[in-house]
N, C-alpha and C positions, 0 to 999 in steps of 0.2 A: 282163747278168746270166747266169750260167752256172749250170750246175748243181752244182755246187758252195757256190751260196749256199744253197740247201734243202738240205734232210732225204737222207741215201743213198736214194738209189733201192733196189726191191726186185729181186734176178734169182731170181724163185722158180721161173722156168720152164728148165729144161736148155736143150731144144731148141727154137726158136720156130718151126721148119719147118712150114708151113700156109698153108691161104685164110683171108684175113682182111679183114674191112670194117671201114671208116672209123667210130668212135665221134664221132656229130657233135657231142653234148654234151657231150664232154670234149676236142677237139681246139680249135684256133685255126689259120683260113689269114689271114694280115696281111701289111701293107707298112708301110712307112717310107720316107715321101720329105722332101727340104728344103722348107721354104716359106719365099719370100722372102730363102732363102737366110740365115736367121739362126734356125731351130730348126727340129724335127723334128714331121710330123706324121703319126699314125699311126690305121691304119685296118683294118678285117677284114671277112670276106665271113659271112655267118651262115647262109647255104645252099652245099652243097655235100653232094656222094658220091663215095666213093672205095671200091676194091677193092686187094689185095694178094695175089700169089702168096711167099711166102719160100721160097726153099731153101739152108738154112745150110752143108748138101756142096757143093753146087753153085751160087754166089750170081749166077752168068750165068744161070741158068733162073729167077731172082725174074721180078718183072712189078709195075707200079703202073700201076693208071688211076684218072685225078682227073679231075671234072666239077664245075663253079664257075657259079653264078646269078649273072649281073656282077649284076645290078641290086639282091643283097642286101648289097652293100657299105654299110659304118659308120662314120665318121670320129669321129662326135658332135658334128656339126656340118647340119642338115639341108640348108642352101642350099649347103654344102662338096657333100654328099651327090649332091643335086640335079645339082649340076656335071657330079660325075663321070659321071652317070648318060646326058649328052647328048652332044649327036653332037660337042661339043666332043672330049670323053676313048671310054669305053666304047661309046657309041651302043648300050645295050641291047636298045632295041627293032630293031634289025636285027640283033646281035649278043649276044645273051640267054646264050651259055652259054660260057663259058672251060673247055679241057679241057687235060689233060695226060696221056702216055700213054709209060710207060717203053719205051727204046728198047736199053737196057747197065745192066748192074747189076753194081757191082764192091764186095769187103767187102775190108777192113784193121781186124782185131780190132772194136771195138765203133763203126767207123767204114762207113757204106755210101752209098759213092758212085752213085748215079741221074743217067742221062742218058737225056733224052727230049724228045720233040717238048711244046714248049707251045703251045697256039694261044689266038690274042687274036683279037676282029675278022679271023676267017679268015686271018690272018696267021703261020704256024705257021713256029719256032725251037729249033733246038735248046737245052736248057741243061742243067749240071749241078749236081744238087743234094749237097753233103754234109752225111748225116745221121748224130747221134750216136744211138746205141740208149743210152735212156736207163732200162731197165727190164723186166720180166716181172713179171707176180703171176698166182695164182687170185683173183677179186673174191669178193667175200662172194657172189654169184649163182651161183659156177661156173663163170664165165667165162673161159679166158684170154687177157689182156690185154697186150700190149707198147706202150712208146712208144718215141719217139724225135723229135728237134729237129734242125731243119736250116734255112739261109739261101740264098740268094742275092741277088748285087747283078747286075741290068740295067740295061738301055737302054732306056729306054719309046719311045723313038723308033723302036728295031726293029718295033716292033709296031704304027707308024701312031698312038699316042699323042704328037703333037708339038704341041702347041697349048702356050701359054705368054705371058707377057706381059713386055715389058723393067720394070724398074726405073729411075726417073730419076737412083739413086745407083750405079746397073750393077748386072749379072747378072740374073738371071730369078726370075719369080715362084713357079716348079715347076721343081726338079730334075729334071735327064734321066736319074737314077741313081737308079732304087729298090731297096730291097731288101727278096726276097717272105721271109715268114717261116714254118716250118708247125712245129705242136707239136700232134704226132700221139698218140693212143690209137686203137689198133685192138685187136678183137676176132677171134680166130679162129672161124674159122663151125666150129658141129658136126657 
């Protein structure tokens, strides 16, 4: 689904240059991995905080830091849930918090590409993310508001996530290929 399938976006703001934090009620950080290698199953974190510095002259002086509560992960699945949550996958309880933290920030028109360290189970990777800016408004609050959508496909196995199980018809029970999702609303601080 792209944007394209909704309503135009609004760009009511010129210049989106500012500090700005993460709207956790209107954002989604998620994944998508195979299961059993015959459909997709998808899942999202419901705790998280993020920050953003923008600068539209200068988009090498942006800045992103992301902080993630593994253990508020959702699949809508509770014993899926559970899974995830053991020393199998995330190991929560020794590993409680997922961060990410901009290292290069590059723009091409309403495209901005993030590269940064993400760290899993103390296990920290570069990636890059590209995200589409998909908007500016004033909220009815006052507020203004940008979003913007962006992907990436990993390797869970970079990050010490390799746990899995064969199939007796082949292939594996858990894709070693996810892709994280984030559909962002941030607010510029006053």
């Amino acid at each position: 689904m792209s944007t394209t399938d909704f309503d135009t976006p609004t760009t009511a703001v010129q210049d989106i240059a500012g500090d700005y934090a993460l709207d956790v009620s209107h954002s989604r950080l998620g994944f998508t991995a195979r299961h059993a290698m015959v459909t997709k199953v998808r899942g999202q974190f419901g705790q998280f905080e993020g920050a953003a510095h923008i600068d539209t002259a200068n988009p090498a002086a942006s800045s992103v830091e992301l902080s993630i509560d593994a253990a508020s992960i959702s699949t809508g699945s509770p014993d899926r849930d559970g899974h995830l949550r053991s020393g199998d996958f995330f190991d929560v309880e020794q590993y409680p918090t997922w961060t990410f933290r901009s290292t290069d920030v590059a723009r091409d028109g309403d495209t901005w590409s993030i590269t940064g360290d993400l760290t899993i189970k103390d296990v920290t990777k570069s990636v890059t993310i590209d995200f589409e800016q998909t908007g500016s408004a004033v909220d009815p609050f006052g507020n203004t508001r940008v979003g913007f959508e962006g992907d990436v496909t990993v390797n869970r196995k970079d990050w010490g996530l390799t746990w899995n199980a064969a199939l007796e018809t082949g292939g594996v029970l858990v894709s070693e290929k996810v892709k994280l999702e984030f559909d962002i609303s941030a607010i510029r601080n006053a």
